[in-house]
VOPAGU-2260 file (C-alpha; in pm, 1 decimal, decimal comma):
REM VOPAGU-2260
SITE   aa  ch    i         X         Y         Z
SITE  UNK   A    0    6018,0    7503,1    6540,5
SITE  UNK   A    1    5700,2    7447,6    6368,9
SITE  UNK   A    2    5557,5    7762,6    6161,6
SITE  UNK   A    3    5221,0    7745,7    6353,4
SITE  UNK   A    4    5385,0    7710,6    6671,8
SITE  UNK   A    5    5615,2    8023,2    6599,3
SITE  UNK   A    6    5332,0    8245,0    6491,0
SITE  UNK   A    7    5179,4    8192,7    6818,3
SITE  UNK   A    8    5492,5    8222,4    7012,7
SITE  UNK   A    9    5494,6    8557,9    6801,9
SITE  UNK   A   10    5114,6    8654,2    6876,8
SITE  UNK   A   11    5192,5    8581,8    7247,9
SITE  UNK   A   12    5475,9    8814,5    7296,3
SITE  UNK   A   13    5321,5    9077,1    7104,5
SITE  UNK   A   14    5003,1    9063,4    7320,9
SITE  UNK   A   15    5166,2    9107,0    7619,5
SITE  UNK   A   16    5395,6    9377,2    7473,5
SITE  UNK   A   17    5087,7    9601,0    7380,6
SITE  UNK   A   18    4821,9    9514,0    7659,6
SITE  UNK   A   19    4915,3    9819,1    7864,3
SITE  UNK   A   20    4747,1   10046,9    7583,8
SITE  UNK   A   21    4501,7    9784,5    7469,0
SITE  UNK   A   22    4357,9    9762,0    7796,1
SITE  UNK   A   23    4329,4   10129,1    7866,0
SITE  UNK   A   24    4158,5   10205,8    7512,0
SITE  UNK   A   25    3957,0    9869,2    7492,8
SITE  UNK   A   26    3956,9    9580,1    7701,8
SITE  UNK   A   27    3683,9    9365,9    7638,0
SITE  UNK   A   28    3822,2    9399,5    7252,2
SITE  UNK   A   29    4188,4    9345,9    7353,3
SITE  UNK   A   30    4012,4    8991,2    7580,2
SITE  UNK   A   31    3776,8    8885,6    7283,1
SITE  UNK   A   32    4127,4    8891,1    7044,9
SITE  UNK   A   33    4285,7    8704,8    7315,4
SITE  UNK   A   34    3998,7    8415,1    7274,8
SITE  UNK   A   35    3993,0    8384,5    6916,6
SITE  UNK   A   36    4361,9    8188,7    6845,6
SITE  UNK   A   37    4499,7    7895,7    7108,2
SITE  UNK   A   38    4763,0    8023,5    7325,5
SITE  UNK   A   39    5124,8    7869,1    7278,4
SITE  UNK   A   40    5188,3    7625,4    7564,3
SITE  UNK   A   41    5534,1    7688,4    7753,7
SITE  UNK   A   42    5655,0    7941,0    8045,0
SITE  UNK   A   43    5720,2    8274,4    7912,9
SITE  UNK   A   44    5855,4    8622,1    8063,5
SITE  UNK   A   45    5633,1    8894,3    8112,4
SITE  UNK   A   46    5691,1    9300,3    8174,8
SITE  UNK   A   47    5446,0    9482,2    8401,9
SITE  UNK   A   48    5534,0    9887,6    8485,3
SITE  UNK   A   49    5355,9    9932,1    8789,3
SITE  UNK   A   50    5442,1   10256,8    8997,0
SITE  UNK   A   51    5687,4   10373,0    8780,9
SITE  UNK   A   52    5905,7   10003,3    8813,4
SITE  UNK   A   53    5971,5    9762,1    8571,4
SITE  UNK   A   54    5790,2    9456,1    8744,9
SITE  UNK   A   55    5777,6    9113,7    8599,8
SITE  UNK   A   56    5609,3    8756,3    8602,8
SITE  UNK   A   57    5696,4    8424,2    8450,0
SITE  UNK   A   58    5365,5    8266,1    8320,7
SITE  UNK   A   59    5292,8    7931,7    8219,6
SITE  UNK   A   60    5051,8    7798,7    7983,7
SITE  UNK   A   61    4947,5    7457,0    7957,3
SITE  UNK   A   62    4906,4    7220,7    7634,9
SITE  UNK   A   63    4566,7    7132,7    7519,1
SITE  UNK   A   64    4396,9    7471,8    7508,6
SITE  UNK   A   65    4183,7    7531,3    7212,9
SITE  UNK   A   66    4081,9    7872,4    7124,4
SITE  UNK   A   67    3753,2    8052,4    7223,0
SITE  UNK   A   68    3771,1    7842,3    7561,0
SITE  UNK   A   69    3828,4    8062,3    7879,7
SITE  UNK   A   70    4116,8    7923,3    8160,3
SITE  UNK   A   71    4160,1    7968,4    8508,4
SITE  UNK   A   72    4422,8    8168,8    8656,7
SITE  UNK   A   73    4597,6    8168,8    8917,3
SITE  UNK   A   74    4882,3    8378,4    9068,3
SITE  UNK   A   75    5182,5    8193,7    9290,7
SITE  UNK   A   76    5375,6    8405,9    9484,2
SITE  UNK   A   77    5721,7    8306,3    9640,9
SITE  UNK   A   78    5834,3    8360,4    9943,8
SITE  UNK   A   79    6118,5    8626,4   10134,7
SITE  UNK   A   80    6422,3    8624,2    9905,5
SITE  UNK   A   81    6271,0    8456,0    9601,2
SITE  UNK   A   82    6170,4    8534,9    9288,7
SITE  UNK   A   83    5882,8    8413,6    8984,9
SITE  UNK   A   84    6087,9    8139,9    8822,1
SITE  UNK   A   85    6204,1    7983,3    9159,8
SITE  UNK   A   86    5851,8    7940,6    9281,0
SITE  UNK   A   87    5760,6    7763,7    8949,8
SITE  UNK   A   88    5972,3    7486,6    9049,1
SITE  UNK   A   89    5924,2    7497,5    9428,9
SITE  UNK   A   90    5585,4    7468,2    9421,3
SITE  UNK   A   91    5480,8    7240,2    9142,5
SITE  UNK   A   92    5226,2    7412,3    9033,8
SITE  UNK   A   93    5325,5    7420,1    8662,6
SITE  UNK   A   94    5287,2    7033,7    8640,1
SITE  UNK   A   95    4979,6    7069,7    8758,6
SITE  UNK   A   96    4832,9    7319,4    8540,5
SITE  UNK   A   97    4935,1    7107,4    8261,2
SITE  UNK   A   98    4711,4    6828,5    8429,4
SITE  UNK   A   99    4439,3    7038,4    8469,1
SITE  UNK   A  100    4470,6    7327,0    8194,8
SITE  UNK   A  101    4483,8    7613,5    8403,8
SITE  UNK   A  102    4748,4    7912,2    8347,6
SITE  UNK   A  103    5002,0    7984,2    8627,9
SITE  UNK   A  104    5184,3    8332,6    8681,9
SITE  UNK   A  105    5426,5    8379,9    8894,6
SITE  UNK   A  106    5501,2    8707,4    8956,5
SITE  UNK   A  107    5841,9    8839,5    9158,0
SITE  UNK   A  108    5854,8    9151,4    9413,3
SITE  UNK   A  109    6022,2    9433,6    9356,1
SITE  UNK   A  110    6300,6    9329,9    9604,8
SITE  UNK   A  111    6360,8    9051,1    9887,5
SITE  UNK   A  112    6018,3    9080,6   10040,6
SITE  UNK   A  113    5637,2    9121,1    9904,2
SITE  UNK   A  114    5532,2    9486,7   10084,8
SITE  UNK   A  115    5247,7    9321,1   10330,5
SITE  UNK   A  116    5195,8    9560,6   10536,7
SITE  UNK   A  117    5080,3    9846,8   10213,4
SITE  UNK   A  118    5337,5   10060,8   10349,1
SITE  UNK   A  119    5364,4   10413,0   10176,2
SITE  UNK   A  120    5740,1   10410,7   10009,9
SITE  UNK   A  121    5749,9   10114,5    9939,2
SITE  UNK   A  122    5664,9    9946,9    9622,8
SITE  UNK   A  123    5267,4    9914,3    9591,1
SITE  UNK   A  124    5225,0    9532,2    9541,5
SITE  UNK   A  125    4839,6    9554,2    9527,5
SITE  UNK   A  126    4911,1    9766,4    9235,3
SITE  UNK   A  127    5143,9    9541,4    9027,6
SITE  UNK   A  128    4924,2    9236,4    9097,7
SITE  UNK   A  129    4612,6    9421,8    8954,0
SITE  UNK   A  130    4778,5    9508,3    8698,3
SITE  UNK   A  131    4960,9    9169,5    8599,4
SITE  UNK   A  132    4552,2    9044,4    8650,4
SITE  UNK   A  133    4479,6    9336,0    8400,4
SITE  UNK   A  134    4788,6    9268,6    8130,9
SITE  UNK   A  135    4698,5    8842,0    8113,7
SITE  UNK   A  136    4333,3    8890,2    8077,2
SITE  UNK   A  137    4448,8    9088,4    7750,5
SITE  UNK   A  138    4691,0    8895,8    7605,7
SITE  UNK   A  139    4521,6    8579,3    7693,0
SITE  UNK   A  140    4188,5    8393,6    7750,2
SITE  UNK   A  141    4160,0    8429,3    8105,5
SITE  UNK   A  142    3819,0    8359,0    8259,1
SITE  UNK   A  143    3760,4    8631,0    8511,6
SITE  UNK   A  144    3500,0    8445,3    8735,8
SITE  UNK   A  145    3805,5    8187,0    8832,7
SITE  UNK   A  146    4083,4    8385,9    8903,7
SITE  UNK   A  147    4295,7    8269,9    9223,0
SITE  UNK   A  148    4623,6    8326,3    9445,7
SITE  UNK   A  149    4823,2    8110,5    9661,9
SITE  UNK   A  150    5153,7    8222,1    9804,5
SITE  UNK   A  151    5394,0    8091,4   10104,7
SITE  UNK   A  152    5572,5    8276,2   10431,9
SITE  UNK   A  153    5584,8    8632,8   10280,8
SITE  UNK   A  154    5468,9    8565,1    9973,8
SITE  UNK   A  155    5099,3    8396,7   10188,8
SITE  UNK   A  156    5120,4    8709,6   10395,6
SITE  UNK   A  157    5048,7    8904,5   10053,6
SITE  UNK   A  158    4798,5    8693,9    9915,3
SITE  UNK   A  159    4626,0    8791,7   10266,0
SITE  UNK   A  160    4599,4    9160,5   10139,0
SITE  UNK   A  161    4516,4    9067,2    9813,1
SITE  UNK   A  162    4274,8    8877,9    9929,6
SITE  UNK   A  163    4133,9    9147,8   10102,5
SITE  UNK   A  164    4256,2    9462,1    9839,3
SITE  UNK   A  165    4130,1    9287,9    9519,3
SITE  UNK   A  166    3837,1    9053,4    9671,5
SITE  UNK   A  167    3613,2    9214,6    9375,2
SITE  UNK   A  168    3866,1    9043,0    9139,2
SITE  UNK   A  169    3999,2    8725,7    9349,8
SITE  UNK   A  170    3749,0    8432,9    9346,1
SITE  UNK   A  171    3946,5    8221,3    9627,4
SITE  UNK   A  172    4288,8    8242,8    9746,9
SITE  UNK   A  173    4573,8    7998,3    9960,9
SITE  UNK   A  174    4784,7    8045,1   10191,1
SITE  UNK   A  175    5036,5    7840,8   10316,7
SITE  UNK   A  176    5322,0    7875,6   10630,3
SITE  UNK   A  177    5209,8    8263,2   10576,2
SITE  UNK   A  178    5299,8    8544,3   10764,3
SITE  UNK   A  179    5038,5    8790,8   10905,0
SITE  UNK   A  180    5098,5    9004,2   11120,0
SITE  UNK   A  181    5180,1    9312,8   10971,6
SITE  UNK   A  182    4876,7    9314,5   10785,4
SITE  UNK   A  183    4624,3    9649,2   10738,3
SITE  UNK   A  184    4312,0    9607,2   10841,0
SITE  UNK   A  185    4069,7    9397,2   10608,7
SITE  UNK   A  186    3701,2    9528,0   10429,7
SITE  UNK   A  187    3583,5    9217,9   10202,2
SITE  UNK   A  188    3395,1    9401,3    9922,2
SITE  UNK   A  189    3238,4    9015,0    9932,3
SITE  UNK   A  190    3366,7    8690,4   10077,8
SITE  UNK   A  191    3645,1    8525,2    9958,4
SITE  UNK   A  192    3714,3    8149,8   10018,6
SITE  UNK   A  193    4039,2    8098,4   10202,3
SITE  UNK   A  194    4252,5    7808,3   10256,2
SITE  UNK   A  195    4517,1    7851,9   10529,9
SITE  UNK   A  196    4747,5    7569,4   10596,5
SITE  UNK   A  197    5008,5    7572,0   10856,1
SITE  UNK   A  198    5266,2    7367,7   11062,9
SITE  UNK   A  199    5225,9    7431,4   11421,4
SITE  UNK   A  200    5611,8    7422,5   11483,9
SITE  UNK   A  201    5630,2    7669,8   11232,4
SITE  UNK   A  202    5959,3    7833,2   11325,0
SITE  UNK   A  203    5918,5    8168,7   11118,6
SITE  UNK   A  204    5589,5    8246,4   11096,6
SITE  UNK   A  205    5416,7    8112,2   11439,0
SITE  UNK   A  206    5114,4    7906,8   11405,5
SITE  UNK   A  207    4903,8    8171,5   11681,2
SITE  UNK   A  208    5151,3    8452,5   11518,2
SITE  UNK   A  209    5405,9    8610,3   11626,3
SITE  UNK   A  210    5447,4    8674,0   12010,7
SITE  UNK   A  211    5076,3    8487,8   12015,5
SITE  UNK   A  212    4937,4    8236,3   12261,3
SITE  UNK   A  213    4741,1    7928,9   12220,1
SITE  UNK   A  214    4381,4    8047,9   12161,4
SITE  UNK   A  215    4061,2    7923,6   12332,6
SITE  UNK   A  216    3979,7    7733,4   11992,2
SITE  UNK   A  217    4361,5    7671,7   11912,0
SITE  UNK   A  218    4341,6    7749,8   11594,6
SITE  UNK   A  219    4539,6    8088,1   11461,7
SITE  UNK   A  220    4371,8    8454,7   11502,0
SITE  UNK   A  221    4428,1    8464,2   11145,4
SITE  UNK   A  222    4165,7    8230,2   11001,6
SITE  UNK   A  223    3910,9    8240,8   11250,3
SITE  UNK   A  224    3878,1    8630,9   11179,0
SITE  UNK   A  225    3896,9    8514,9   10817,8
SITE  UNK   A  226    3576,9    8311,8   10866,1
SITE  UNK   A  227    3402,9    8565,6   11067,2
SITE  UNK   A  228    3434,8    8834,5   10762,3
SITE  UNK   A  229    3277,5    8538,1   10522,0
SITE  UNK   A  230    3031,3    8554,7   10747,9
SITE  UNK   A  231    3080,5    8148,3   10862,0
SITE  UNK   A  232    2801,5    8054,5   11115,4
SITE  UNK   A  233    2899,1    7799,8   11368,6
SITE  UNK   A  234    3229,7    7631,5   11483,8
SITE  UNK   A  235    3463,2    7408,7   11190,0
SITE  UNK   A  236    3403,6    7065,9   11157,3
SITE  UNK   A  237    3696,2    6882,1   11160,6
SITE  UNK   A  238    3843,2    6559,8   11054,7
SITE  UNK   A  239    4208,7    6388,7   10996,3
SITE  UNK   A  240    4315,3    6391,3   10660,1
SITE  UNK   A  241    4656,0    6224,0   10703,9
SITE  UNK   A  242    4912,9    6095,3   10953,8
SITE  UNK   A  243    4985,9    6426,6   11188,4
SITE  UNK   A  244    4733,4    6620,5   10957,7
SITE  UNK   A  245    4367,9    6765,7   11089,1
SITE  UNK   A  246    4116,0    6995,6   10846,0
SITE  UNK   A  247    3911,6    7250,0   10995,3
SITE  UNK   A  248    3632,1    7372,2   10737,8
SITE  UNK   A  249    3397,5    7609,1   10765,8
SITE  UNK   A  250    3107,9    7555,2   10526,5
SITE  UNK   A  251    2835,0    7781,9   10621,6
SITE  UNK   A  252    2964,4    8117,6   10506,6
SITE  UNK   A  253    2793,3    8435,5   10278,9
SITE  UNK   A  254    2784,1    8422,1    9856,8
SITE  UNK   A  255    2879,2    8001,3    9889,5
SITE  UNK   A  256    3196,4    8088,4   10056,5
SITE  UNK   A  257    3393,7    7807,0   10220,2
SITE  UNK   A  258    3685,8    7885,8   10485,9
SITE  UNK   A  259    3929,6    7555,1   10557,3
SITE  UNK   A  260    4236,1    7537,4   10750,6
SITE  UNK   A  261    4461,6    7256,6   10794,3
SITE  UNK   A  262    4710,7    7205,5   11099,6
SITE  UNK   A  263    5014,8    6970,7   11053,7
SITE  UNK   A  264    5145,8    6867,3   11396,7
SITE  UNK   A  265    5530,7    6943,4   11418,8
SITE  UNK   A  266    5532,8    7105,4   11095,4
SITE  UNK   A  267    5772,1    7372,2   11004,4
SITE  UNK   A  268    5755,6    7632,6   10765,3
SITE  UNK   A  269    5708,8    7425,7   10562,1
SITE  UNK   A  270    5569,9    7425,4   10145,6
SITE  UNK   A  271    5438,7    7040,6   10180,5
SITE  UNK   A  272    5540,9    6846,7    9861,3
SITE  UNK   A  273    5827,6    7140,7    9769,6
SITE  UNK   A  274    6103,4    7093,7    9512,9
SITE  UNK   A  275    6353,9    7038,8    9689,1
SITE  UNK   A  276    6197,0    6977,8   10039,8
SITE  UNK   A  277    6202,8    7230,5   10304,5
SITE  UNK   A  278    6386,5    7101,2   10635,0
SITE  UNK   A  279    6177,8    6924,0   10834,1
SITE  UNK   A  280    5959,5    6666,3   10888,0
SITE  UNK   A  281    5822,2    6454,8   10598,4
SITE  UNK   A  282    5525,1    6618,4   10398,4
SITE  UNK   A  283    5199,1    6460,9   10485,1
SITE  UNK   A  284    4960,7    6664,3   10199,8
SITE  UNK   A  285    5085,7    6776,1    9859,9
SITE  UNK   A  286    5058,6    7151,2    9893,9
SITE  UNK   A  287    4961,2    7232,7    9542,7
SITE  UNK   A  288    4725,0    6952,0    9491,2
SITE  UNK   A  289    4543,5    7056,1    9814,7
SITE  UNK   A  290    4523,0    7420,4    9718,6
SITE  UNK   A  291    4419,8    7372,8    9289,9
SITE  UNK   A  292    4110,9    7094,1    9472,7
SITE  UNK   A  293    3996,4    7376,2    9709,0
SITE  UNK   A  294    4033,3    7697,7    9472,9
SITE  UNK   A  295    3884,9    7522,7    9166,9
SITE  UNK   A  296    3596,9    7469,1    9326,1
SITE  UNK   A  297    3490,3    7821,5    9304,9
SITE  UNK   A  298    3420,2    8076,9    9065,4
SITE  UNK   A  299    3165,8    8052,5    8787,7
SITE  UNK   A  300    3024,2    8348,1    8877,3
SITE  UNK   A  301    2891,6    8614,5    8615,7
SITE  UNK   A  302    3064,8    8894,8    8512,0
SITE  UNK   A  303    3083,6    9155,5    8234,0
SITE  UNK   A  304    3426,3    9294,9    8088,1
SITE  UNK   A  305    3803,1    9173,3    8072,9
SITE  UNK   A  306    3767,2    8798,1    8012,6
SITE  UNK   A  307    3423,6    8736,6    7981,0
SITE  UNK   A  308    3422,8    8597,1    7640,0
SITE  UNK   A  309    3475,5    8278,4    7496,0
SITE  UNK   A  310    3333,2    7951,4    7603,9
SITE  UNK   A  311    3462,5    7764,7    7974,2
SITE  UNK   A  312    3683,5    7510,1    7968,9
């Protein structure tokens, strides 16, 4: 291993070890240190304590990024039963960052499921995710205008309540095959571009929900409510994007918002593009790409504190 490359392998790990304090007794320091050396590409392991548990988060940082310049982030969360590291090669996102030089973490719940519904006793999610938010923009050059979070099944179902929990710290967020119905009720502290996509022979998580019935619009409850708290005037346009594949977008929302959701006919729960496939009928998008061309879109938005040093990418 090369010296340079060592050292900041070294600074890395040390960063993330001490963020916790650093980011109590001085954040915007603790961020402006992050900016001034280049991060050391690679996937790494990182330690959250969050509610008195030991959470964690595999994060990935792509080649090419020179110091000073603030990245993207974006969270990926996995689905019921998996974990950080399978998601990284389920969803393909980590390729892609390394395309587009934007750092991935992908955190794991405390157990089988991600704790959607905010229930009391359980582990607070919304807590470990603000925190993990908190601990990277520390240890690393995140820019805190672009900071994302796409998730599938369970793990889309909890970027739904991040979405609305952390919507003063999420710029845009994904969801794909999610499941929402055990969702709180939602207060936006300001919109928050959402892209929904979903199979409607989705076979866990039913395209109207479950127990639901074909709506008057036939789309799902779930992102037409979405585009009513972003304030969306009017119906979605709508065109076909692919074989079996329609997008509904809503671009006349609050704050530049933009609410899209895209129906696959005869899909199944279904990540479109996964590693290895899921069962069912061929993809028709690639998942990933879809979601990084719709989230990076946004952001660029002011803001003072964790993160706002350095110079964009």
């Amino acid at each position: 291993m090369k010296p340079q490359l060592a050292a900041r392998r070294a600074i890395l790990s040390v960063a993330c070890a001490l963020v916790p304090a650093l980011a109590a007794a001085a954040p915007a320091a603790a961020a402006s240190g992050a900016c001034s050396v280049a991060p050391a590409a690679g996937s790494y392991n990182v330690s959250v304590l969050s509610g008195g548990l030991q959470r964690s988060a595999l994060v990935h940082v792509p080649p090419g990024i020179r110091a000073g310049a603030r990245v993207p982030l974006l969270l990926a969360l996995h689905g019921a039963y998996g974990t950080g590291p399978g998601m990284q090669s389920y969803s393909g996102f980590s390729k892609l960052s390394d395309r587009h030089r934007f750092i991935v973490a992908y955190p794991s719940a405390a157990g089988s499921f991600w704790n959607i519904s905010a229930a009391a006793g359980l582990p607070d999610d919304v807590a470990f995710i603000g925190s993990l938010i908190t601990q990277l923009q520390a240890g690393l050059c995140i820019d805190s205008a672009r900071v994302f979070a796409a998730g599938v099944s369970n793990g889309g179902g909890m970027v739904a309540l991040l979405g609305c929990a952390l919507s003063a710290r999420l710029d845009g967020i994904a969801a794909v095959a999610g499941d929402y119905d055990a969702l709180p009720r939602c207060h936006l502290a300001r919109p928050v571009p959402l892209l929904e996509i979903h199979g409607t022979a989705d076979q866990v998580a039913a395209y109207h929900g479950q127990g639901g019935h074909a709506t008057l619009d036939a789309l799902p409850p779930f992102v037409t409510a979405w585009a009513r708290r972003d304030g969306c005037a009017g119906a979605p346009a709508s065109h076909r994007v692919a074989t079996r594949t329609v997008l509904f977008k809503w671009s006349h929302c609050k704050a530049g918002s933009t609410v899209e959701h895209i129906r696959i006919a005869a899909g199944r729960h279904q990540w479109p593009g996964a590693t290895p496939p899921d069962p069912g009928p061929p993809a028709t998008i690639c998942a990933s790409c879809t979601i990084w061309s719709f989230l990076s879109a946004f952001g660029h938005r002011k803001r003072s504190g964790p993160g706002a040093g350095g110079a964009p990418l």
